[in-house]
N, C-alpha and C positions, 0 to 999 in steps of 0.2 A: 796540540796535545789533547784537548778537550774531546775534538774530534776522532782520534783516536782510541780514546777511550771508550766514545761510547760506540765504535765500530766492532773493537774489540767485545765491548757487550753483546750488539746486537748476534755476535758469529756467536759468543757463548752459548746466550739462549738456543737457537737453531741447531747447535748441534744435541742441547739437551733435549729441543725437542725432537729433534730424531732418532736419539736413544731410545728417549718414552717411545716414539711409534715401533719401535725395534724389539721391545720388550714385549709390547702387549698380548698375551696372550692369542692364539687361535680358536676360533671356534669349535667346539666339541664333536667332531666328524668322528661317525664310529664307536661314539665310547657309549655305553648305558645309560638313562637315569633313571630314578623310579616315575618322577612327571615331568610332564612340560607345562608350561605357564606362557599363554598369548595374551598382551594385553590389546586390545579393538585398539583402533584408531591408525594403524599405518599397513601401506598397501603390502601383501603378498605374508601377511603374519601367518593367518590361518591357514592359509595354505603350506606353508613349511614347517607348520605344526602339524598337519594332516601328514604330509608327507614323511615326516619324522616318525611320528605312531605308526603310517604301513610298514615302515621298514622296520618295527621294534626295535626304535630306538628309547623308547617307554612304557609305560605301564596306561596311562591315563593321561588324560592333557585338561588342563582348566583354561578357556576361553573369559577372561575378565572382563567386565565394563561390557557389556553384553545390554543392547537396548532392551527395555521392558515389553513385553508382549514376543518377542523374538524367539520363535520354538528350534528345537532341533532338527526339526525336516526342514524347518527353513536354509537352516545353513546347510543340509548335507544337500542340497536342491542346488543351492548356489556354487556350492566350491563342487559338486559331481562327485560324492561322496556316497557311500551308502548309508541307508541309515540307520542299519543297523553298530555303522560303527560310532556313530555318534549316540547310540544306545547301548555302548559297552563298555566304550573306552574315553566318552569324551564330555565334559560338565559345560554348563554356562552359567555364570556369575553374575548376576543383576543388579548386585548390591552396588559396585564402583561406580562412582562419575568424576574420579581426578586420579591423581597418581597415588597421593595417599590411601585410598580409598580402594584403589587396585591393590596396593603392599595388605591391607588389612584382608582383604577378600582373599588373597592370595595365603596368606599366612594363618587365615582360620583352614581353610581347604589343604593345607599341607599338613598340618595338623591332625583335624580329622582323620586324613588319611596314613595317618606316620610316616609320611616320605622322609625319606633320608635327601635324599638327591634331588637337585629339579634345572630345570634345561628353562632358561625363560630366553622366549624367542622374541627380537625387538627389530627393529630400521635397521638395517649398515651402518 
């Protein structure tokens, strides 16, 4: 009986977790925001932030946690960007070195800028 029980658990759970994965929304393909938000630290960010602004899919993009001394031709160098569009469309944030510390950098810059909307681009 015992056994049964906790079988009959373990199926509960699995199938509630596969509702959760059923439900979760989809990624924002297509729609507008006023920014995008990348925070450093996971492969292939900045470049799908890059990619998102050619397509105007944005206004502006904030790169966070951005190492110190790290200029803008540096990165339009690296990802084959021009740089002028990192000189219209695109900020780097110095301030961050945690997660926290990204949300506040992020949340003064969204501000400043009255974004309504923001697209933050993260891992899979």
């Amino acid at each position: 009986m015992m056994l049964r029980l906790i079988g009959l658990a373990a199926l509960a759970w699995c199938l509630g977790f596969a509702a959760f994965m059923l439900t979760l929304p989809h990624p924002l393909e297509h729609n507008t925001t006023d920014a995008i938000v990348v925070p450093t630290g996971g492969p292939g960010r900045i470049d799908r932030g890059i990619a998102l602004l050619k397509a105007h899919q944005a206004k502006r993009m904030l790169v966070t946690g951005v190492a110190p001394g790290v200029r803008p031709i540096d990165l339009a160098r690296t990802y084959r960007t021009s740089p002028s569009l990192f000189s219209c469309c695109i900020d780097l944030g110095g301030e961050a070195v945690d997660t926290r510390s990204n949300a506040e950098e992020t949340a003064n810059w969204v501000r400043q800028h009255g974004y309504r909307t923001v697209r933050l681009v993260t891992s899979d």
